[in-house]
C-alpha positions as CSV (number, residue, x, y, z in Angstrom):
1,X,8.2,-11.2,-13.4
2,X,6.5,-7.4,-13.2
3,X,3.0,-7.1,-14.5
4,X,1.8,-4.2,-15.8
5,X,-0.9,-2.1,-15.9
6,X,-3.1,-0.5,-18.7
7,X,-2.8,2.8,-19.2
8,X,-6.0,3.4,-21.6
9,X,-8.2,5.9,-20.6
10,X,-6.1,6.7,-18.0
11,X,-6.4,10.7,-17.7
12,X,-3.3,11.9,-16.6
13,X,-3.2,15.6,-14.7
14,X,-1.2,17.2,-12.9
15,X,-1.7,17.8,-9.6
16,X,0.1,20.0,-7.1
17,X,0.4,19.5,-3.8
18,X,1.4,22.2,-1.0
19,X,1.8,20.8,2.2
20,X,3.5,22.4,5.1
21,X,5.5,25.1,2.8
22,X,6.5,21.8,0.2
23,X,5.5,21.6,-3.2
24,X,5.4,18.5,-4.8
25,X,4.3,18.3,-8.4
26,X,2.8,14.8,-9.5
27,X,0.6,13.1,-11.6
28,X,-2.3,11.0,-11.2
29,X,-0.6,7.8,-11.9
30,X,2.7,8.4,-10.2
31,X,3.9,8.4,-6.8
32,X,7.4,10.8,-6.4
33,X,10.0,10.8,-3.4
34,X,7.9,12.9,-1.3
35,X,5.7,10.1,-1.5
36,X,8.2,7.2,-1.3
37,X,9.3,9.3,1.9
38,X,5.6,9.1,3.8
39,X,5.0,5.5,2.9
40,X,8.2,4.7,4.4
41,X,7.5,6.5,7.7
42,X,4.2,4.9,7.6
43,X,5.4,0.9,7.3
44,X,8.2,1.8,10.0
45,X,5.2,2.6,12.9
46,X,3.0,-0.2,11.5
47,X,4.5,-3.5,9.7
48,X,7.8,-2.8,10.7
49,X,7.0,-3.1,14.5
50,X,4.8,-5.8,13.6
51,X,7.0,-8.5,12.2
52,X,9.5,-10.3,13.3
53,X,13.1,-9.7,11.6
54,X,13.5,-12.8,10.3
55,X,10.2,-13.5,9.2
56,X,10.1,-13.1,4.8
57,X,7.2,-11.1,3.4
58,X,6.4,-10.0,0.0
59,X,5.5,-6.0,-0.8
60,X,2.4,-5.5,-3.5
61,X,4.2,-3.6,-6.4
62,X,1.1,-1.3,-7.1
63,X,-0.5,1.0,-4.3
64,X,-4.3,-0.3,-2.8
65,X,-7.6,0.9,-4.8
66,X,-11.2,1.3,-3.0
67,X,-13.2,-1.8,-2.8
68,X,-15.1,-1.8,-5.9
69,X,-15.8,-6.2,-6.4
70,X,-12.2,-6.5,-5.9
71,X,-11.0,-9.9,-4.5
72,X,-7.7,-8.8,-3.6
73,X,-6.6,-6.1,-0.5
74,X,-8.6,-2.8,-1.0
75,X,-9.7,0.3,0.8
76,X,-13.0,2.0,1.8
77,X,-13.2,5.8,1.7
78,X,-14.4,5.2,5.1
79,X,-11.3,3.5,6.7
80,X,-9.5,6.2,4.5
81,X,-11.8,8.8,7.1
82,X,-11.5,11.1,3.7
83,X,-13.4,11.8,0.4
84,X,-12.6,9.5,-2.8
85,X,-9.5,10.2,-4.9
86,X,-8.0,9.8,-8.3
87,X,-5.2,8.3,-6.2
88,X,-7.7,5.4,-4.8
89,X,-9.0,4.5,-7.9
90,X,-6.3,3.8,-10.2
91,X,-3.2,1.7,-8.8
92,X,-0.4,3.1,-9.0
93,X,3.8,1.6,-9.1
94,X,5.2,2.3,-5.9
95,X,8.7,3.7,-5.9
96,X,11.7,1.7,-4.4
97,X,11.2,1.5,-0.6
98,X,13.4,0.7,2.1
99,X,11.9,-2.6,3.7
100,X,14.6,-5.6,3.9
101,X,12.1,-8.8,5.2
102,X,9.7,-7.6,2.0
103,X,11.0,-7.9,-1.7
104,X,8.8,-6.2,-4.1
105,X,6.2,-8.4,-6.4
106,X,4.0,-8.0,-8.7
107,X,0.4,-7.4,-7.7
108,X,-1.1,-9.1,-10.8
109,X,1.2,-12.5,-9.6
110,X,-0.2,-12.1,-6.1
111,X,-3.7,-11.5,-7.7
112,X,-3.6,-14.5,-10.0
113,X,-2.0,-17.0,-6.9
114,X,-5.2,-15.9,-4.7
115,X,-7.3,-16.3,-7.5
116,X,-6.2,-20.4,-7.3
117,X,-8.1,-23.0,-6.0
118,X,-6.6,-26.0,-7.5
119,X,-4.4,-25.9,-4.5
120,X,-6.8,-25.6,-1.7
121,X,-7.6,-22.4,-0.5
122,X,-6.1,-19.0,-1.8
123,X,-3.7,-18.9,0.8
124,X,-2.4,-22.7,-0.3
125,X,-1.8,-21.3,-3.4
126,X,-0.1,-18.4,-2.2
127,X,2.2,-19.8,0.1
128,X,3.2,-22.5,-3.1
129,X,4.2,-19.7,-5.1
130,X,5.7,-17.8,-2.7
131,X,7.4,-20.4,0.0
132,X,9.5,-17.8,1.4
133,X,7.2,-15.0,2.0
134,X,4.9,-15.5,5.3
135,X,2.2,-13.3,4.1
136,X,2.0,-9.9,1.6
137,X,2.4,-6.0,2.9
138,X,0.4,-3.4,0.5
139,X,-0.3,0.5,0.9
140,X,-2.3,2.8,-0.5
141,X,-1.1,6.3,-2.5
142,X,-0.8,8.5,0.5
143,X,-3.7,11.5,0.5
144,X,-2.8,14.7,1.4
145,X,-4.8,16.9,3.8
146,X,-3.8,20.2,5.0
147,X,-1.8,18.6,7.8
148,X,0.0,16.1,6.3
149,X,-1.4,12.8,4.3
150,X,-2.8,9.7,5.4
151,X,-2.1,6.3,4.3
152,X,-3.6,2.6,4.5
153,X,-1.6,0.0,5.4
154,X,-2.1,-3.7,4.9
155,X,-0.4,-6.7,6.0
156,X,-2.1,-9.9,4.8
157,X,-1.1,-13.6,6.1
158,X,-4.3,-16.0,5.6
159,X,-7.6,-16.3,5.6
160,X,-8.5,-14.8,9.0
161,X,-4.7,-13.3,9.4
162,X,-4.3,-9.7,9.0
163,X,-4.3,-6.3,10.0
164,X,-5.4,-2.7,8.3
165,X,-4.0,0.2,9.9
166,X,-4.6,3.9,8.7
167,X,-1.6,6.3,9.5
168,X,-1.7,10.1,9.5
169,X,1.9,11.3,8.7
170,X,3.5,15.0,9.1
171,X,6.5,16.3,8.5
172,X,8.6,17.3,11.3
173,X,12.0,19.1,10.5
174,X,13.1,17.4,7.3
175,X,11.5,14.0,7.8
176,X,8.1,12.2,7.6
177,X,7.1,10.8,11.1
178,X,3.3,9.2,12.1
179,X,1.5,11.4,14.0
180,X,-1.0,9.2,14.7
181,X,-1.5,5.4,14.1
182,X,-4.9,3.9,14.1
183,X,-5.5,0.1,13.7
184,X,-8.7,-0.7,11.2
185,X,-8.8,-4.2,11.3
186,X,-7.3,-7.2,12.8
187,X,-7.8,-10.7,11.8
């Protein structure tokens, strides 16, 4: 099942992005390849290193938004180290990644699992729902700086089992590589 999100009063503009000689034209509720590209080199030097091949994890559908109340996996501006966005306030689809242990899910499904208590804690809940999956792996919309972009990189697994990382990406020849790779959190 895919949730979806509403679209009302959602202001959609254009937005165009030069980095390093590229231009990428995208809106504010869409992530493109170039995009698909830097989350992908951004899970490969965090979450892929982390977990173990044959351990199952689920992938959040929809990038992280900043922490406003939420009760789910968000980002500060502040662990972000930039200014707010357009791209952290609405959640976005992500495109079709590359990450075998992690189907995609919906984040309304994972949201609504958390949200259950009949079942113990959240995490009861989630791991009923989703037996397979040890924990969840979210991002957020990668933000572009003159230098790159950075993105935030969750992997949730209980209540006080986790890790945030935030991950400065560049290009380098024609692929996205972490430049750097700083851990936020760890639970």
């Amino acid at each position: 099942m895919h949730g979806t999100i509403s679209r009302a009063g959602l202001t959609v503009c254009a937005t165009a992005v030069f980095t390093l000689g590229l231009h990428v034209l995208t809106t504010a509720d869409e992530l493109g390849p170039i995009d698909a590209a830097i989350i992908q080199a951004a899970l490969a030097s965090t979450v892929v290193d982390a977990i173990s091949p044959e351990e199952q994890w689920v992938l959040v559908d929809h990038t992280l938004t900043v922490c406003e109340g939420a009760s789910f996996a968000c980002i500060t501006p502040e662990a972000m180290e930039t200014p707010r966005t357009a791209r952290m306030t609405d959640p976005m689809a992500l495109p079709p990644l590359r990450l075998a242990q992690a189907p995609m899910v919906s984040q309304s499904d994972i949201q609504a699992v958390l949200r259950q208590r009949d079942r113990g804690t959240a995490w009861d809940g989630f791991r009923a729902h989703f037996s397979h999956a040890r924990g969840y792996i979210a991002v957020s919309a990668p933000l572009y700086d003159g230098n790159g972009a950075t993105v935030y990189v969750v992997l949730g697994c209980g209540e006080m089992c986790g890790a945030g990382w935030v991950v400065h990406v560049e290009r380098r020849g024609r692929a996205w590589r972490a430049r750097e790779v700083r851990m936020a959190w760890i639970s």
